[in-house]
PAKOLPA-486346 format. One record per residue (C-alpha): x, y, z. Coordinates in steps of 0.1 Angstrom, whole numbers, plus 5000, padded with zeros to 4 digits. Layout:
<pts>
XYZ/...
</pts>
This chain:
<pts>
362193456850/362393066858/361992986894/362992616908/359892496933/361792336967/358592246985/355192246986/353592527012/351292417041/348192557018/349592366989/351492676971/354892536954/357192746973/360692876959/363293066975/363593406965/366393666967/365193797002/362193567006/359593276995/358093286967/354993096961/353192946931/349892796929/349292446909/353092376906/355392076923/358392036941/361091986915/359292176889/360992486872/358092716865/357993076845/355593346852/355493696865/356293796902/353493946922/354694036956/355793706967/353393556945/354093366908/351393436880/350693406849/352993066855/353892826829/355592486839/359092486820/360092106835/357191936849/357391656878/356991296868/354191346902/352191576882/349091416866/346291596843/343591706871/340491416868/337891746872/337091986845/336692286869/340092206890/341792546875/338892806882/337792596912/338792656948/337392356966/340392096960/344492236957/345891926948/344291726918/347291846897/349591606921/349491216917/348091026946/351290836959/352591256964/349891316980/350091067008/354091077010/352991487012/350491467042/352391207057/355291427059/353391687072/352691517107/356291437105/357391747103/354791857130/355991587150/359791687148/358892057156/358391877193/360791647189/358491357186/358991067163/356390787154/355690467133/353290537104/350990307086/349690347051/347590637049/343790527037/341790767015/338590817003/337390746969/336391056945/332691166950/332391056985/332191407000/328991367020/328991707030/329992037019/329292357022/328492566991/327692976981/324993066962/324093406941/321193546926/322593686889/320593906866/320593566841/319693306872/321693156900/325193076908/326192796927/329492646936/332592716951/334593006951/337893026932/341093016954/341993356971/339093486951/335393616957/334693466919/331793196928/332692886902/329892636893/330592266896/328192066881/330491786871/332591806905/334791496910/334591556951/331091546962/328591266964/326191226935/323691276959/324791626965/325491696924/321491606918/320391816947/321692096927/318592256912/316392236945/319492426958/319292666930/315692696936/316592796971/319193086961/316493206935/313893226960/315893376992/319293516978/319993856968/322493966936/324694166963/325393896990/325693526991/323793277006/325692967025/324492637017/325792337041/324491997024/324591697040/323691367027/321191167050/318890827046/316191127044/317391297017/319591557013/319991817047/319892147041/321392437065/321392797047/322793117058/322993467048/318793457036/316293677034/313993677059/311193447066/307593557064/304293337059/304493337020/308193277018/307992967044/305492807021/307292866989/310492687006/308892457021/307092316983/311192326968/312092087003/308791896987/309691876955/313491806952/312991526984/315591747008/314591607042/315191887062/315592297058/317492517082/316792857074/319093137091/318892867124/315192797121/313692467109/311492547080/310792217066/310891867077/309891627053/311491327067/313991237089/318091327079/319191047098/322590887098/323590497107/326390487128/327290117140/324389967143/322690297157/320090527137/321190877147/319091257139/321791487143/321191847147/321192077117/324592167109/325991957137/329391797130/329491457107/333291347095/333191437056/332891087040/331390687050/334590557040/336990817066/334690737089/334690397084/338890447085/339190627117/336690397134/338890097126/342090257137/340590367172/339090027174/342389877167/343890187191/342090057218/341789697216/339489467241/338289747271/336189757296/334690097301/335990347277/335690757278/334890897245/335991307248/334491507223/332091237215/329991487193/326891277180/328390937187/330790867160/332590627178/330490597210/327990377193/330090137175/332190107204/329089997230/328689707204/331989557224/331989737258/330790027280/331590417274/330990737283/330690997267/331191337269/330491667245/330492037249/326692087225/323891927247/322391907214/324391627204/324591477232/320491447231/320891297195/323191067209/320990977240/317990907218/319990657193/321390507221/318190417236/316190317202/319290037195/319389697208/322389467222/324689777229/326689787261/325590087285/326390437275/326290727299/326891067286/326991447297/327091757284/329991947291/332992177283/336192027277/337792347271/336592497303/336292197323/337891897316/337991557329/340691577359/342691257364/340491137396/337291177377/339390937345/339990677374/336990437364/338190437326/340190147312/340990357282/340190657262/339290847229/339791197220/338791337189/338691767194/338092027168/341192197149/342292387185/343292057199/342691937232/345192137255/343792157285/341491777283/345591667273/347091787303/344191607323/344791327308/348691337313/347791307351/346091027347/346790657347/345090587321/346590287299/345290337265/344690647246/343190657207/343491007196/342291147168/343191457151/342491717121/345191947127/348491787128/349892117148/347892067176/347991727178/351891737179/351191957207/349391787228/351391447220/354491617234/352291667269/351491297272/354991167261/356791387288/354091207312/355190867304/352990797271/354390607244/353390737209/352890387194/352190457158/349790687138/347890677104/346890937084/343390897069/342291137039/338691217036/339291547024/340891416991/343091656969/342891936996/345792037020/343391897050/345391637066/343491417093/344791107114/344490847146/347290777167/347390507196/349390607229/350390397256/351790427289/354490297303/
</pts>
């Protein structure tokens, strides 16, 4: 039977209406008429009958088995009308409305972090991602996504799942590219004795990683895994949050900078290791607050190793829990917010009672972020304009920076 796509689902399905319900179909486009065999509520087997003049042949070889990006079949300009839409539509759900500027994205293999699965198999190792929906591990050596620094730390990786993975569970690899070397947080080992440390620690050795988590204990540190941020050199903790490429980085940076304009003395909420702390103190003062004291300490020590920055102060607490009320806001001239995917309900509402002029807020869940926007509109805030930045290119992961004001 031929099925019509209408739209494309929130996890990047093409998404038909059926006789009672959706129906959704992986790999295939708004407008496209599609064949295949109906599964539940789910299209296999699917062959494209009219393809859209927005569907391009995928740049990666392992796009069709491979789980880490559901979009490469779609052409970039659908893409960013797609995600732009998105926080439209997430907007509208609260009846919000907003200026957009061009969405910014990062080049192909500029993922500076990932997290891959490895398994022992009776012929050697797998390592990759898994297929979509699937526990089918897919190996990527010629992945379009990640940064080449990540493709050639491939064998020391392998090296790793030969020497602590098991053929019956998987091992979790987070990889993150440092001036070090190549960071490496695993999960899901075997575990550590005296023979087994040393035998990791000669593969870190060898394949110039600069830094091995195992199971949360540092095995092997053979140089730092720092990160320049601004003009600061920063050590964050293993595994600790890093946005996914330089270049979104270097996007959402600009846009708060631009967000904010000339300040004074700026709060920076969820400030994690400094993302935008440190550039910030180039131009004025901030504070900055996290929930991991960890972070804050990596934070603290970059701060106070870099010259010609503005004063930082920092603490260590829970947002969630305990955010900043609107009297302990008073000294701020303006403010950043960059939470996790739960937004910032409660840090929101705190904020909403304050006076505070200028807000740059930046989000990775466009739900949440809709949320909270409606809170500081109904307390006066003007939603001035937002850009959507994508550093999670060809995947459904839709990130941005807004700018409110009040009024």
């Amino acid at each position: 039977m031929t099925y019509r796509i209408d739209r494309l689902g929130h996890l990047g399905d093409g998404v038909a209406q059926g006789p009672d319900s959706p129906i959704f179909a992986t790999g295939v486009l708004p407008g496209e008429e599609a064949d295949g065999v109906l599964t539940g509520d789910r299209l296999t087997d699917i062959r494209i009958v009219t393809p859209s003049t927005d569907r391009v042949k995928p740049p990666c070889r392992h796009a069709r088995a491979c789980g880490g990006c559901q979009l490469q079949h779609a052409a970039d300009p659908f893409v960013a009308r797609w995600k732009q839409e998105v926080v439209q539509t997430a907007l509208a759900g609260q009846g919000l409305t907003a200026p957009f500027r061009p969405m910014v994205t990062s080049p192909a293999n500029t993922r500076r972090r990932a997290t891959l699965s490895g398994r022992r198999t009776k012929g050697g190792v797998l390592l990759g991602f898994h297929a979509k929906g699937s526990e089918i591990l897919t190996p990527i050596p010629d992945c379009k996504l990640l940064h080449p620094a990540l493709i050639a730390a491939f064998p020391g990786l392998e090296a790793l799942v030969a020497l602590g993975g098991s053929r019956t569970t998987e091992l979790s690899l987070m990889v993150t590219v440092t001036r070090g070397g190549v960071d490496v947080v695993v999960t899901g080992g075997k575990p550590l004795d005296g023979t087994f440390r040393l035998d990791l620690s000669r593969v870190v050795e060898a394949h110039g990683f600069s830094r091995l988590t195992w199971d949360g204990e540092t095995v092997a540190l053979r140089d730092r895994p720092a990160q320049t941020i601004g003009r600061a050199t920063v050590v964050p903790p293993a595994g600790a949050f890093l946005q996914a490429t330089a270049e979104g980085e270097a996007a959402l940076l600009s846009g708060v900078r631009e967000a904010l304009g000339p300040q004074r003395r700026v709060v920076d909420l969820f400030s994690g290791v400094g993302t935008f702390t440190l550039p910030l103190a180039e131009a004025m003062e901030v504070h900055a607050v996290e929930g991991d004291a960890a972070m804050i300490q990596a934070l603290d020590l970059a701060a106070r190793h870099t010259q010609n920055l503005h004063r930082i102060s920092h603490e260590a607490r829970d947002l969630f829990r305990r955010p900043l009320e609107a009297d302990e806001l008073k000294p701020f001239s303006a403010a950043v917010i960059d939470p996790p995917r739960a937004g910032a309900e409660a840090q929101t509402a705190a904020l909403a009672r304050s006076s505070i002029p200028v807000i740059a807020a930046v989000s990775c869940n466009p739900v949440t972020f809709a949320r909270d926007a409606r809170t500081l509109t109904r307390a006066g805030y003007t939603l001035d304009w937002v850009q959507v930045v994508d550093q999670f290119r060809w995947s459904t992961h839709v990130e941005l920076v807004a700018r409110f004001s009040l009024t």
